[in-house]
Rosetta silent file (secondary structure, phi, psi, omega in degrees, C-alpha in Angstrom):
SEQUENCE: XXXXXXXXXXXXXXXXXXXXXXXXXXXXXXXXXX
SCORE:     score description
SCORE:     0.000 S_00000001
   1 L     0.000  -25.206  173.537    8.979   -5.669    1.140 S_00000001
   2 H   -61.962  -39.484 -168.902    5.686   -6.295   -0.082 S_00000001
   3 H   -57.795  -55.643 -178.045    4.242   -7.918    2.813 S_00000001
   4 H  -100.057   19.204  154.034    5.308   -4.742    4.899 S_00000001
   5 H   -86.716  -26.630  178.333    4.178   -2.198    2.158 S_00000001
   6 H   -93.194  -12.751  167.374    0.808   -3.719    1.931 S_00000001
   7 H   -83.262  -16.208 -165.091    0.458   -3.417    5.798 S_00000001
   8 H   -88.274  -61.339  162.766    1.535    0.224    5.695 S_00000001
   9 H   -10.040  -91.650 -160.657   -0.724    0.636    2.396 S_00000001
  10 H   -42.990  -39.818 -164.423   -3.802   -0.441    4.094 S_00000001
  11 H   -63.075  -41.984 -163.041   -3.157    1.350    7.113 S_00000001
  12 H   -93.690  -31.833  166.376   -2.744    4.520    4.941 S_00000001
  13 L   -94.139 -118.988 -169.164   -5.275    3.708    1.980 S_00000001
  14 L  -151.167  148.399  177.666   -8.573    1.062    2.493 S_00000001
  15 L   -53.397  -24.268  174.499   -8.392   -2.534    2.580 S_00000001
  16 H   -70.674  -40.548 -178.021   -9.718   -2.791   -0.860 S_00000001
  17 H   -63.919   -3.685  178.322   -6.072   -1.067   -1.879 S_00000001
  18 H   -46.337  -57.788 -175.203   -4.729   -4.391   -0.240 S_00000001
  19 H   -46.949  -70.968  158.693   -4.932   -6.064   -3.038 S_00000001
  20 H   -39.858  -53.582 -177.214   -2.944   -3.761   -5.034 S_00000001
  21 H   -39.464  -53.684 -166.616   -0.600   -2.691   -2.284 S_00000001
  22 H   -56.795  -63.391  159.183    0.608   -6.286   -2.677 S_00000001
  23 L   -81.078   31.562  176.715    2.809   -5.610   -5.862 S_00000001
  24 L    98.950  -38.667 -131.408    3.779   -2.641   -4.759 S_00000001
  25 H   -81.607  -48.241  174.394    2.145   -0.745   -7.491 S_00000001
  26 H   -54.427  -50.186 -175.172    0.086    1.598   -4.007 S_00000001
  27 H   -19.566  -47.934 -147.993    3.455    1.949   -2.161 S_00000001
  28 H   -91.264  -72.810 -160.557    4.648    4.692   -4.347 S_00000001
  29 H   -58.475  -40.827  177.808    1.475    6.730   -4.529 S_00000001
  30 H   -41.572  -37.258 -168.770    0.755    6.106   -0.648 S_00000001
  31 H   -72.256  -39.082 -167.585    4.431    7.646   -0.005 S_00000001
  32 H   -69.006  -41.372 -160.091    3.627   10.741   -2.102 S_00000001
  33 H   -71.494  -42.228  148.192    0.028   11.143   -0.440 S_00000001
  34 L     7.694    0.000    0.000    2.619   10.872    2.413 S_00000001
């Protein structure tokens, strides 16, 4: 799930949030910003 949370991440944050996105840790705030 990370793999496609860190594509959705990026899409939805900045590539610099990549990084993060990858353990997840962006998912959760990206969905609320959602």
């Amino acid at each position: 799930t990370g793999q496609i949370a860190n594509e959705l991440d990026i899409t939805t944050t900045r590539p610099s949030s990549k990084s993060v996105a990858g353990s997840g840790l962006k998912i959760r705030p990206t969905a609320l910003t959602s």
